[in-house]
Structures are given as structure tokens and as C-alpha cells.
GUPA-763060 format. One record per residue: residue number from 0; y, x, z of N, C-alpha, C in turn. Coordinates in pm, whole numbers, plus 50000, padded with zeros to 5 digits. Layout:
<atoms>
(atom NUM, (Y, X, Z), (Y, X, Z), (Y, X, Z))
...
</atoms>
This chain:
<atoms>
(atom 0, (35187, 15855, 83678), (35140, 15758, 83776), (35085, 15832, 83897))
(atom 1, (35116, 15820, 83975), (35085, 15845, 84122), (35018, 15726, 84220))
(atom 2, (34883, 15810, 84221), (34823, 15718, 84318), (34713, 15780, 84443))
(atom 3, (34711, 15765, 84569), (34669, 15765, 84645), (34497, 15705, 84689))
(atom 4, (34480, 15633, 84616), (34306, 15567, 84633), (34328, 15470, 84489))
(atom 5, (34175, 15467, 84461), (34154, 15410, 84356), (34237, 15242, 84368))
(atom 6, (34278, 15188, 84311), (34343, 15018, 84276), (34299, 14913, 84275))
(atom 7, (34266, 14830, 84348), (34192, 14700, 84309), (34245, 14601, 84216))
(atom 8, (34236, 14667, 84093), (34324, 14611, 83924), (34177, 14585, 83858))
(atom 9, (34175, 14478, 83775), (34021, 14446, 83667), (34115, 14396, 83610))
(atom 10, (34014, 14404, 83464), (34022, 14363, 83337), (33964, 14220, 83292))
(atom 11, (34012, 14185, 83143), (33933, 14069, 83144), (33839, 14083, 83017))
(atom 12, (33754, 14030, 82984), (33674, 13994, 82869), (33722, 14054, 82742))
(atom 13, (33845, 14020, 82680), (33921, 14057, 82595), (33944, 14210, 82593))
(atom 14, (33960, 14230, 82718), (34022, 14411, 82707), (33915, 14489, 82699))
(atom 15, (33744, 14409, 82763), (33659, 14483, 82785), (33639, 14486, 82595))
(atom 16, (33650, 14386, 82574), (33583, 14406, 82410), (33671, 14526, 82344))
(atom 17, (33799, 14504, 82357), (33838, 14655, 82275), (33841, 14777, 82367))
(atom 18, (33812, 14786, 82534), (33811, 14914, 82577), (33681, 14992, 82542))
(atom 19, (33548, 14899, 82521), (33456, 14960, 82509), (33412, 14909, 82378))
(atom 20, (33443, 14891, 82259), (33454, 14819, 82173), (33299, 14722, 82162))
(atom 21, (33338, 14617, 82172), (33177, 14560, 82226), (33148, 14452, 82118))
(atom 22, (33066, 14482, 82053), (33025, 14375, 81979), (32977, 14235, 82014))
(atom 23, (32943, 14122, 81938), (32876, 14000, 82009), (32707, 14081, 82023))
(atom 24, (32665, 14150, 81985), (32535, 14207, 82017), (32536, 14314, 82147))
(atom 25, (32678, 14348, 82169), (32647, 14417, 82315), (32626, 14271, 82392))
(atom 26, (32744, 14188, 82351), (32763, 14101, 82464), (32608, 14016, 82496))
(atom 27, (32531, 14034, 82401), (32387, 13980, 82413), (32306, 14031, 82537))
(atom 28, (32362, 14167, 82554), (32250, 14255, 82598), (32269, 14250, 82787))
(atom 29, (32194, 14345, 82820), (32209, 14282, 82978), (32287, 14440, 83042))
(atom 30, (32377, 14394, 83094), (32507, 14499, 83146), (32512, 14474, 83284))
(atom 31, (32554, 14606, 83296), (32624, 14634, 83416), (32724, 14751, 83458))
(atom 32, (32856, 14644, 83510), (32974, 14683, 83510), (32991, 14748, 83608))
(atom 33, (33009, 14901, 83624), (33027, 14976, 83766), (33158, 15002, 83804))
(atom 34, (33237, 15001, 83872), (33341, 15011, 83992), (33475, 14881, 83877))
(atom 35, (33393, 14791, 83905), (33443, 14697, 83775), (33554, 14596, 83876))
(atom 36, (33567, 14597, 83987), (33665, 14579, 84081), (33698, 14403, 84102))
(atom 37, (33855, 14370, 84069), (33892, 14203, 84043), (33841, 14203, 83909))
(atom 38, (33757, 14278, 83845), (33796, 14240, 83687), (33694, 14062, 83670))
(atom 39, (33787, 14017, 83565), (33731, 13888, 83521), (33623, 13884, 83425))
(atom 40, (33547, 14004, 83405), (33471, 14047, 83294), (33338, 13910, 83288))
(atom 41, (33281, 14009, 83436), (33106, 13877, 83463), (33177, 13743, 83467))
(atom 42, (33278, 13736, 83520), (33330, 13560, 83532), (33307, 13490, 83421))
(atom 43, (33400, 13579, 83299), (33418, 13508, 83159), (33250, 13498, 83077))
(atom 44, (33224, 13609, 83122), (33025, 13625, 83082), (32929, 13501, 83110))
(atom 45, (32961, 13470, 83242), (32883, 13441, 83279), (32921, 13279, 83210))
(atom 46, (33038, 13211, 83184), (33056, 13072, 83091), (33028, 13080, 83015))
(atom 47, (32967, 13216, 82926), (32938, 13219, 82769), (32754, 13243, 82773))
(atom 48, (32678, 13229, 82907), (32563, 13256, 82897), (32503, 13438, 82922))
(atom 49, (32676, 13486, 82949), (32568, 13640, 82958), (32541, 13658, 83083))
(atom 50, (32469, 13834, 83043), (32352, 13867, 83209), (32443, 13992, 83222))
(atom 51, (32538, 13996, 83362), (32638, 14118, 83405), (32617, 14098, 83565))
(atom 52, (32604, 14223, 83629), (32605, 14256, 83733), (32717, 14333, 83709))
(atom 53, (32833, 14287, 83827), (32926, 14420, 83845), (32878, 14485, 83957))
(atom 54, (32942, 14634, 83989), (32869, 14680, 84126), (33033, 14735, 84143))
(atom 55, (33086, 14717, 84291), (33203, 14770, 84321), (33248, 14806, 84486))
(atom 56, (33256, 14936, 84543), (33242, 14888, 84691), (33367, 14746, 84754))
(atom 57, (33424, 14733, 84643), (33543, 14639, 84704), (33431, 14510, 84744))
(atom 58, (33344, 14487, 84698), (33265, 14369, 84702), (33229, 14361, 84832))
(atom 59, (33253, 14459, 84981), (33225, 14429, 85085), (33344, 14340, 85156))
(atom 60, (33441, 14311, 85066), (33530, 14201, 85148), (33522, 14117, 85080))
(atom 61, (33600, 13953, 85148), (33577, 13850, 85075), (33671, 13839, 85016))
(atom 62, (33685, 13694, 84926), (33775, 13695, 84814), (33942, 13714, 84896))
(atom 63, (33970, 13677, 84974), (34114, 13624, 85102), (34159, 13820, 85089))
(atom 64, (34069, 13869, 85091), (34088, 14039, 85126), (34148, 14112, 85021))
(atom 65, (34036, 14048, 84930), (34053, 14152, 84802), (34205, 14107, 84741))
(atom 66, (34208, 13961, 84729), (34347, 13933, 84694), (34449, 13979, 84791))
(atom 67, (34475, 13993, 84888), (34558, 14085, 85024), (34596, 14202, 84939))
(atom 68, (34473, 14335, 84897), (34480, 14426, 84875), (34547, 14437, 84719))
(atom 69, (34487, 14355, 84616), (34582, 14329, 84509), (34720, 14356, 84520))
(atom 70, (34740, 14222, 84567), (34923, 14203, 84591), (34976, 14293, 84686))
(atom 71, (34905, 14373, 84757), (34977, 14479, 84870), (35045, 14600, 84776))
(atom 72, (34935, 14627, 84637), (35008, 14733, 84587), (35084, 14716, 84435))
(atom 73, (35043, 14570, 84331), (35081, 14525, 84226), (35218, 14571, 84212))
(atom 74, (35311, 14558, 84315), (35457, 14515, 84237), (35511, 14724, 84249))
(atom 75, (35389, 14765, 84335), (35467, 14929, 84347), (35413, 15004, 84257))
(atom 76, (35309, 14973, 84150), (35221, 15021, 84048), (35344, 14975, 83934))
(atom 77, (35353, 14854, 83906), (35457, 14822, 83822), (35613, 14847, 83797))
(atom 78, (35633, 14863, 83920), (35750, 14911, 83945), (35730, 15081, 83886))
(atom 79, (35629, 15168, 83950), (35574, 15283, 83832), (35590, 15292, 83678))
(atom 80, (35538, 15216, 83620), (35507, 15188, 83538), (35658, 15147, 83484))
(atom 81, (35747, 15059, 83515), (35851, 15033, 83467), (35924, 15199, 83452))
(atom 82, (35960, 15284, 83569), (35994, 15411, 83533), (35978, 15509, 83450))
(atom 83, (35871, 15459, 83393), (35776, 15565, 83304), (35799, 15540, 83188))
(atom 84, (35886, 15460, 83060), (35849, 15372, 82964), (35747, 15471, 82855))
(atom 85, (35789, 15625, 82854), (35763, 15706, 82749), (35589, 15710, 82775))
(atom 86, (35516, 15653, 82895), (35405, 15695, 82960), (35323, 15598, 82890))
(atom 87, (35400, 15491, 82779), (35300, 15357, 82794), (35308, 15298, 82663))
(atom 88, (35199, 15235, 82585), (35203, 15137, 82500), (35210, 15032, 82510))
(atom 89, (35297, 14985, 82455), (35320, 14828, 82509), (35273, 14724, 82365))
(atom 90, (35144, 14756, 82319), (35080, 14678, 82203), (35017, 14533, 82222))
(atom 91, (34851, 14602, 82308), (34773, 14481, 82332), (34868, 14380, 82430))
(atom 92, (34963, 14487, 82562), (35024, 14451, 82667), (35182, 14475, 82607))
(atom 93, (35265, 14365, 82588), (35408, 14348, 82553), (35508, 14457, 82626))
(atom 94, (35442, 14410, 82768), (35608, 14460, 82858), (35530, 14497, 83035))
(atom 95, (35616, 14576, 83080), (35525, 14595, 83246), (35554, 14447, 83298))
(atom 96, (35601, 14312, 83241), (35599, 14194, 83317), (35488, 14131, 83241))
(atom 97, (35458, 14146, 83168), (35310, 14070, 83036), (35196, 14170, 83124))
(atom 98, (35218, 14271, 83128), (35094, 14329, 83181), (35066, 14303, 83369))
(atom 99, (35195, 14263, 83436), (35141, 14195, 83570), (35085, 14112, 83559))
(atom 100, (35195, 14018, 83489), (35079, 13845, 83473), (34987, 13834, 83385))
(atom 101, (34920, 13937, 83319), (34768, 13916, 83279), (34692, 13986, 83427))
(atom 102, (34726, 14091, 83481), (34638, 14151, 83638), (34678, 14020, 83697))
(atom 103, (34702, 13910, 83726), (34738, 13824, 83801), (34648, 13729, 83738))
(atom 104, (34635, 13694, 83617), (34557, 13622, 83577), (34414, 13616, 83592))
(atom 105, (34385, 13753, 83530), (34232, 13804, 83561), (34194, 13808, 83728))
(atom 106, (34285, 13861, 83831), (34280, 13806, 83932), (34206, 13698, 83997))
(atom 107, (34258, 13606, 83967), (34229, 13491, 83973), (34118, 13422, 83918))
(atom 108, (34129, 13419, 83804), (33954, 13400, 83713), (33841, 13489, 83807))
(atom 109, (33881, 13598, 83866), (33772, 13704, 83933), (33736, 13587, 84073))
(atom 110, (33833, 13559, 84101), (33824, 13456, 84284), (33763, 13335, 84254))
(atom 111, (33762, 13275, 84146), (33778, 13139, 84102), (33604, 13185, 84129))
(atom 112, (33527, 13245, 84083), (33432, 13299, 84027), (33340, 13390, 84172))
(atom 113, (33387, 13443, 84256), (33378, 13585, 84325), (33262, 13557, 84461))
(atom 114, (33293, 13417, 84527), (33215, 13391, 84667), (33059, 13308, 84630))
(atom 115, (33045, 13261, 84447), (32939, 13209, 84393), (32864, 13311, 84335))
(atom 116, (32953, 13396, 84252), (32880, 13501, 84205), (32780, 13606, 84306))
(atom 117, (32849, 13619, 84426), (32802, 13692, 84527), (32656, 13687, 84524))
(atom 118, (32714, 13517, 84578), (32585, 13467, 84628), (32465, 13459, 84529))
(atom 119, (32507, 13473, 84405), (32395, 13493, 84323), (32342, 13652, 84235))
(atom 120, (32410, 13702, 84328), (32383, 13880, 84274), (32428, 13913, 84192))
(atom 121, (32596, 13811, 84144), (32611, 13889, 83992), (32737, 14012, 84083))
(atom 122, (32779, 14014, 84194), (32842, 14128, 84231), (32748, 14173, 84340))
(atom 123, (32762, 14300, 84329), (32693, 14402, 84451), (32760, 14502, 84479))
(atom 124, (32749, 14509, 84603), (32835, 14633, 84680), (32768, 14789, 84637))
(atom 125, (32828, 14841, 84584), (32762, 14972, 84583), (32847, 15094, 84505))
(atom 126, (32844, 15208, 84546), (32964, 15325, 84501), (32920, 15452, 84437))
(atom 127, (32919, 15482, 84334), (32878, 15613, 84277), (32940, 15735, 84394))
(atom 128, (32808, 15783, 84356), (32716, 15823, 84269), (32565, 15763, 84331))
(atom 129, (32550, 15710, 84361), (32424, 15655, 84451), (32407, 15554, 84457))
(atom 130, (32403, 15437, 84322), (32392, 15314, 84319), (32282, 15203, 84389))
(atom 131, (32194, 15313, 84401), (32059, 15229, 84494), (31998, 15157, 84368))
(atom 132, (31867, 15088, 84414), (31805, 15015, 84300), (31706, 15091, 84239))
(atom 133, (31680, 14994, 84142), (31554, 15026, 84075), (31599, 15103, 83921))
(atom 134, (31552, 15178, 83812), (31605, 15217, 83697), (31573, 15138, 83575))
(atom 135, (31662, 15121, 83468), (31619, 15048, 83369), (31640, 14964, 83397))
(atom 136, (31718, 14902, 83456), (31736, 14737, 83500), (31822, 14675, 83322))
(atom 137, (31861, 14771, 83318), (32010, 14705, 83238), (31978, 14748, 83065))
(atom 138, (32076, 14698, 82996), (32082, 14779, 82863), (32206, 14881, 82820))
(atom 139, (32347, 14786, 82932), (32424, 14915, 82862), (32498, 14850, 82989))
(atom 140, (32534, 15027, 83070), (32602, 15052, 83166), (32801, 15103, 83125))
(atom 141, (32890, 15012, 83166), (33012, 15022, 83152), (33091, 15069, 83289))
(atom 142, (33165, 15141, 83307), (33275, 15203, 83395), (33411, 15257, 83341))
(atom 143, (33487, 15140, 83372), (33645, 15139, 83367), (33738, 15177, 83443))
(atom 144, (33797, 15274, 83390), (33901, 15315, 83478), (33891, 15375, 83586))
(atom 145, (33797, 15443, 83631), (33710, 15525, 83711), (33704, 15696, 83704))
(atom 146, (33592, 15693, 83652), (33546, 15822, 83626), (33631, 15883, 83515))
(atom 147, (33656, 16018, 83493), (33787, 16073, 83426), (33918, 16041, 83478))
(atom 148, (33947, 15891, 83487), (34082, 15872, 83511), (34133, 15933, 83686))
(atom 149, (34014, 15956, 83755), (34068, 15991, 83892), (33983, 16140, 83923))
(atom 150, (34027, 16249, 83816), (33940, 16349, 83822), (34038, 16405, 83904))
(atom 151, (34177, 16388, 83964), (34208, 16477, 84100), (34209, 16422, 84179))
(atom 152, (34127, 16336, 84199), (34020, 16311, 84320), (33903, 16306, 84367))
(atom 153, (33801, 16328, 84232), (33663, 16370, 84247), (33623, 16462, 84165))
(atom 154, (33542, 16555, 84244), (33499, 16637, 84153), (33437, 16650, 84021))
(atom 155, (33366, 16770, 83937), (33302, 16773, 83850), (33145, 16752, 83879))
(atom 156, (33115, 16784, 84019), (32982, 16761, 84045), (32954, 16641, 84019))
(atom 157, (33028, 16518, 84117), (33086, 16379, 84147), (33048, 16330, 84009))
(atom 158, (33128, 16353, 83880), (33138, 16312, 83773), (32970, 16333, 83670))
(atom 159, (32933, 16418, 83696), (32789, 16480, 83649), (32695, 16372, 83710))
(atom 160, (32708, 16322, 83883), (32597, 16277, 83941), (32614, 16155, 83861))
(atom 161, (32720, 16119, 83883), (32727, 15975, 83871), (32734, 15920, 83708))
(atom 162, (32777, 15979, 83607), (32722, 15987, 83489), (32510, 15951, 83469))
(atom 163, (32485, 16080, 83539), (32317, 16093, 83591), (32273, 15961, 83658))
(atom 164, (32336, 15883, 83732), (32331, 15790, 83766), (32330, 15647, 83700))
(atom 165, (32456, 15602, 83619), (32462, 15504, 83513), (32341, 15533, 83424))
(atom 166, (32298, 15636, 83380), (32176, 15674, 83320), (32087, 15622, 83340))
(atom 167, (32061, 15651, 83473), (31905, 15572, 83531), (31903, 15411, 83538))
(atom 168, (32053, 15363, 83557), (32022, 15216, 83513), (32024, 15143, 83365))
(atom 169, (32048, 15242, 83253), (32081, 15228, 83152), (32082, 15302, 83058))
(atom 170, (32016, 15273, 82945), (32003, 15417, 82820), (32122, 15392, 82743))
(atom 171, (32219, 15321, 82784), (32367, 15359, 82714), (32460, 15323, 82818))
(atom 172, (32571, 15416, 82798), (32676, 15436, 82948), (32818, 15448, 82813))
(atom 173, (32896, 15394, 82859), (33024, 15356, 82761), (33125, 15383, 82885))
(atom 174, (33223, 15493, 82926), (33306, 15551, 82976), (33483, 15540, 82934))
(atom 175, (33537, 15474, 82949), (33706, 15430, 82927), (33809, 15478, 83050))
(atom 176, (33929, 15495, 83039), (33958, 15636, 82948), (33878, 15765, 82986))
(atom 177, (33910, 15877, 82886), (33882, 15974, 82925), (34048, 16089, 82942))
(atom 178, (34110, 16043, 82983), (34275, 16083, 83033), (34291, 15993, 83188))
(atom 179, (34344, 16161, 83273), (34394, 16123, 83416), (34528, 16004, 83430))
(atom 180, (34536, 16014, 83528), (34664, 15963, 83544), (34772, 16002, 83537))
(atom 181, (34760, 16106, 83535), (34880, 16211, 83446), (34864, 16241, 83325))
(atom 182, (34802, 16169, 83242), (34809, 16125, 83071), (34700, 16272, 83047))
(atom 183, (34675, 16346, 83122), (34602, 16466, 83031), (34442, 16452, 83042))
(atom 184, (34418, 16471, 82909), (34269, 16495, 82833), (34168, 16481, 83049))
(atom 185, (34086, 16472, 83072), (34036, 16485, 83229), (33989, 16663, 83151))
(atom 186, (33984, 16739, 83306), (33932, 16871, 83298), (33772, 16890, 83296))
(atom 187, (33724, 16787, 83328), (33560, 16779, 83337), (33505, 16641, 83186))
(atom 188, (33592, 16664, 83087), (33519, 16599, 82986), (33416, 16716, 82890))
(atom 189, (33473, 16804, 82850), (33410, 16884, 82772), (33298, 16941, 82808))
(atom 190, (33311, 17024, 82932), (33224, 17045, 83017), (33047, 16957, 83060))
(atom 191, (33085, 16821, 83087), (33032, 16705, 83124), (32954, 16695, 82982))
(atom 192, (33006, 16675, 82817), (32955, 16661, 82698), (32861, 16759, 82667))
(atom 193, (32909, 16859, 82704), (32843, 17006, 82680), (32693, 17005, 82745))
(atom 194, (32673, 16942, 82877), (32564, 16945, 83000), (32508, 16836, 82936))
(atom 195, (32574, 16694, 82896), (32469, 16593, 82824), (32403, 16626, 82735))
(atom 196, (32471, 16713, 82596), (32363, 16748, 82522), (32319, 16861, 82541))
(atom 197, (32292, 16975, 82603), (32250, 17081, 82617), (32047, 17017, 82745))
(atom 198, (32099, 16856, 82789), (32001, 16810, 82821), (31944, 16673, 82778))
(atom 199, (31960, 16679, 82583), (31893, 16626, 82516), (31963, 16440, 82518))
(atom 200, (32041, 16439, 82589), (32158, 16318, 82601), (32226, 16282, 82449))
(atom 201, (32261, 16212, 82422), (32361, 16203, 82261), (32488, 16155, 82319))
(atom 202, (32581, 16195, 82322), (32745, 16235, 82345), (32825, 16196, 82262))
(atom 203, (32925, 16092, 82242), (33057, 16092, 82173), (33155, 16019, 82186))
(atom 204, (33263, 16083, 82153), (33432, 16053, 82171), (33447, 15931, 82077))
(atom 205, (33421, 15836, 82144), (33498, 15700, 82050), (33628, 15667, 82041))
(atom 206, (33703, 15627, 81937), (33825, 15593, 81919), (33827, 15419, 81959))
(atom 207, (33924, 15381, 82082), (33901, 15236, 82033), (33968, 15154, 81987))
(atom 208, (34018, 15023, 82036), (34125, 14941, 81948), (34226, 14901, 82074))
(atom 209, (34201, 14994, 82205), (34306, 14961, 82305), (34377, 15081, 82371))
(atom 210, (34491, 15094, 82377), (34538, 15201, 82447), (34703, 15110, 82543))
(atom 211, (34703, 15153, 82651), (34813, 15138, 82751), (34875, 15263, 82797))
(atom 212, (34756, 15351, 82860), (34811, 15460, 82858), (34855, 15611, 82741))
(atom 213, (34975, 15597, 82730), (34963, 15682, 82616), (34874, 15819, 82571))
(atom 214, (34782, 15819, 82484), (34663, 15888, 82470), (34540, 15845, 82504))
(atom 215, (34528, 15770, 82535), (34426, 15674, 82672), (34354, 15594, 82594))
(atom 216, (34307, 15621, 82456), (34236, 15499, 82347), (34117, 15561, 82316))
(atom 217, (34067, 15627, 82420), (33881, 15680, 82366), (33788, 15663, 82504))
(atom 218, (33681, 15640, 82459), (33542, 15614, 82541), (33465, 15726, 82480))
(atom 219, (33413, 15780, 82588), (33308, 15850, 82555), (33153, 15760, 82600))
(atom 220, (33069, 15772, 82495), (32972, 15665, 82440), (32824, 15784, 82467))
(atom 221, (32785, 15737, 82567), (32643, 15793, 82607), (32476, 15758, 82595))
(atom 222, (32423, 15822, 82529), (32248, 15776, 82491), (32184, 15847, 82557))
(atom 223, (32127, 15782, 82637), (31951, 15849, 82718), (31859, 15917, 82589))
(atom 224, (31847, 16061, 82668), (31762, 16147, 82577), (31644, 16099, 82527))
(atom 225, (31578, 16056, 82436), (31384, 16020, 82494), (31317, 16144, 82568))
(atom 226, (31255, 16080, 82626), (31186, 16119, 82714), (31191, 16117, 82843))
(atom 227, (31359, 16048, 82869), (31400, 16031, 82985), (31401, 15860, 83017))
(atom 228, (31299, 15790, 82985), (31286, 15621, 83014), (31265, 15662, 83146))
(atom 229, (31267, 15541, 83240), (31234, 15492, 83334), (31197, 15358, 83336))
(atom 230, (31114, 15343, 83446), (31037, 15188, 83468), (31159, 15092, 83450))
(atom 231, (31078, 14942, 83378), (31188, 14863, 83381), (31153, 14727, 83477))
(atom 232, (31199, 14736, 83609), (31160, 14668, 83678), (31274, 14546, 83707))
(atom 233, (31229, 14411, 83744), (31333, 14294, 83737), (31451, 14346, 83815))
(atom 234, (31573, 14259, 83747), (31674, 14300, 83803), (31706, 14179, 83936))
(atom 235, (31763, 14271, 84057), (31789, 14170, 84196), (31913, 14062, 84140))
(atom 236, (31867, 13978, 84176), (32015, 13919, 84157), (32035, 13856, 83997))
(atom 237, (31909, 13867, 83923), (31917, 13841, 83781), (31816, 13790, 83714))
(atom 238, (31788, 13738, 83588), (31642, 13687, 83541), (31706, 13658, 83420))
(atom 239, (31612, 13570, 83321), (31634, 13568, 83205), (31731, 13429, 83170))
(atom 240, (31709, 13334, 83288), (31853, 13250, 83246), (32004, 13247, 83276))
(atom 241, (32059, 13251, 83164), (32183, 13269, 83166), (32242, 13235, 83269))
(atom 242, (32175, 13128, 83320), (32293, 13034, 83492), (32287, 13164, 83580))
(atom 243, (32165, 13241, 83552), (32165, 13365, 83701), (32252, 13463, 83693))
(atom 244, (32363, 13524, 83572), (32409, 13604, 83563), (32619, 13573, 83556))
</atoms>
């Protein structure tokens, strides 16, 4: 796969449960989804009563944009993807035409959802490594398809801060895949594991129950050291009833 800037592609509810394998007790807890994009994740959350902030810089255009940018690159990603067959599992996702019209679907659930949510802080503009905010807002910080998967385009520093970062909003950080876009292992995973626990962090390679890209079925699953809490101050944009999230 060849790509030029990160994709404005999300996931939905379903994929989040087996990318990060999420129990109904994560889904309890109060999350936040970083560079979480069209995904339909907070949409579907937020009908079932949960508390999700996504944070994504795409969130500085409106819904008319983001869908523009979708469909500008969908059919040349797939069309990829059709070339590739040896590159791909076609399990959870049948065929590269089952896997457009679910990105088309979730799409849509994201818009249906996207100019209310705004307005109520369940999306915020903001881009690692420098999320802004207060720490401890959350219980468990998720980033899809991001970090690792575009390690020849950001560095290892990049990957360290912003790891350091999901941290401070969260004493658990759940990371999917850990393979580039050229299917190989990322060059800054081991490295990255090595620096978490060598600074008292708890580190590990989860197996999960989803893979598309071939090799592409592990999260690496992150715990705040003790001693490293931070204040837990209200979250913007959030509170304890379900309608706010």
C-alpha cells in the first residue's frame, strides 16, 4: 500500500471491539479515541449511553469536506487493495467491494452524527503529539491506524512523544496495528516497549480477533507506571450523563 498522507477511513463499533478487543467493561469506561478520523465509533457509543471523545485534526472541516476528502481517495485505495490480493484477509471483511461499502457505511453513521457531536465536545480538533488539555481525563486511550502503521512518515521520537502523550490522558493506551503499510513488524516497536518498561510502564503484544492486513492482528496494550497519576480534572466537552458523550 502506498500512501502519501494519512486517509480519512474510520471504523465502526464492531471493528473497534475486535481491533482493540474491548469488553462491555471497557465499553463502560470513559475513552478517548485519538486520530479516530470518519470512524463511527463515538456515534454508535454515544446510542448505547457511552462517554468517547474522539480527537482528530480532520475535525477542523465540516461534515460537506470531510466527505469530499473520503470519496476523493476511496476508489484509488481500493483499487490498491484489489492489486494486492496476497496483502489481505478477507475474514471479518469478504472482498475489497464488502470492505468499501462498510468505509461507506461507517462514513455516514460518522456525518449522520458529526455537526451535533461537535457541538457537544464529543469531537475535538487536535494532533499528536500535543493533545492540549488537562491529564487523566479519560480511562482508556485508543489510536487506530496511526501510530506504527505510518512509521515512514514519522519518526521514533514522534512515536515516543505521542505514546507519552495518550499517557497523560489515560493510564491505559491500546495501539492497533503494530505493522506499516508495507506489512512489516513497524521499526520503532521494540525499541518504544523497551523505553516503556525500562520507565516502569507495563507493555504488551496482544493478539486480537481482527486482521485485514496480512500480519496486522496485534495491539500493543499500555499501563501507566504508578507513580505516574496525574490530576483528574473534568473532562471539556463531557460529564457524567450519557446524552453528553
Amino acid at each position: 500500500m502506498q500512501l502519501d498522507q494519512v486517509v480519512p477511513f474510520g471504523r465502526s463499533l464492531d471493528e473497534y471491539r475486535h481491533i482493540f478487543s474491548l469488553s462491555e467493561a471497557d465499553l463502560r469506561r470513559r475513552i478517548v479515541a485519538v486520530a479516530d478520523g470518519p470512524a463511527s465509533f463515538n456515534a454508535e457509543m454515544q446510542g448505547r449511553g457511552g462517554l468517547v471523545q474522539s480527537i482528530d485534526p480532520l475535525y477542523r472541516f465540516d461534515a460537506e469536506e470531510i466527505e469530499q476528502r473520503f470519496y476523493a481517495v476511496v476508489d484509488g485505495i481500493i483499487d490498491q487493495v484489489r492489486a494486492s490480493p496476497e496483502d489481505w484477509v478477507w475474514s471479518y471483511h469478504r472482498s475489497p467491494e464488502h470492505l468499501r461499502d462498510h468505509r461507506i457505511r461507517t462514513l455516514h453513521r460518522f456525518l449522520s452524527d458529526y455537526e451535533e457531536g461537535r457541538q457537544a465536545g464529543r469531537y475535538r480538533i487536535g494532533e499528536l503529539p500535543d493533545l492540549a488539555g488537562d491529564g487523566d481525563q479519560f480511562d482508556l486511550a485508543l489510536c487506530s491506524h496511526f501510530l506504527f502503521l505510518y512509521s515512514d512518515h514519522f519518526s521514533y521520537e514522534f512515536h515516543r512523544a505521542s505514546v507519552d502523550e495518550l499517557l497523560r490522558l489515560a493510564p491505559e493506551v491500546r495501539i492497533f496495528p503494530l505493522v506499516t503499510l508495507a506489512l512489516k513488524r513497524s521499526p520503532y516497536l521494540d525499541d518504544l516497549v523497551r523505553d516503556l518498561t525500562r520507565r516502569g510502564h507495563a507493555a504488551e503484544i496482544v493478539t486480537t480477533g481482527y486482521e485485514l492486513q496480512r500480519g496486522g492482528n496485534q495491539m500493543l496494550r499500555i499501563r501507566r507506571g504508578m507513580g505516574s497519576s496525574l490530576s483528574s480534572p473534568s473532562t471539556p466537552g463531557l460529564d457524567s450523563s450519557p446524552s453528553s458523550a
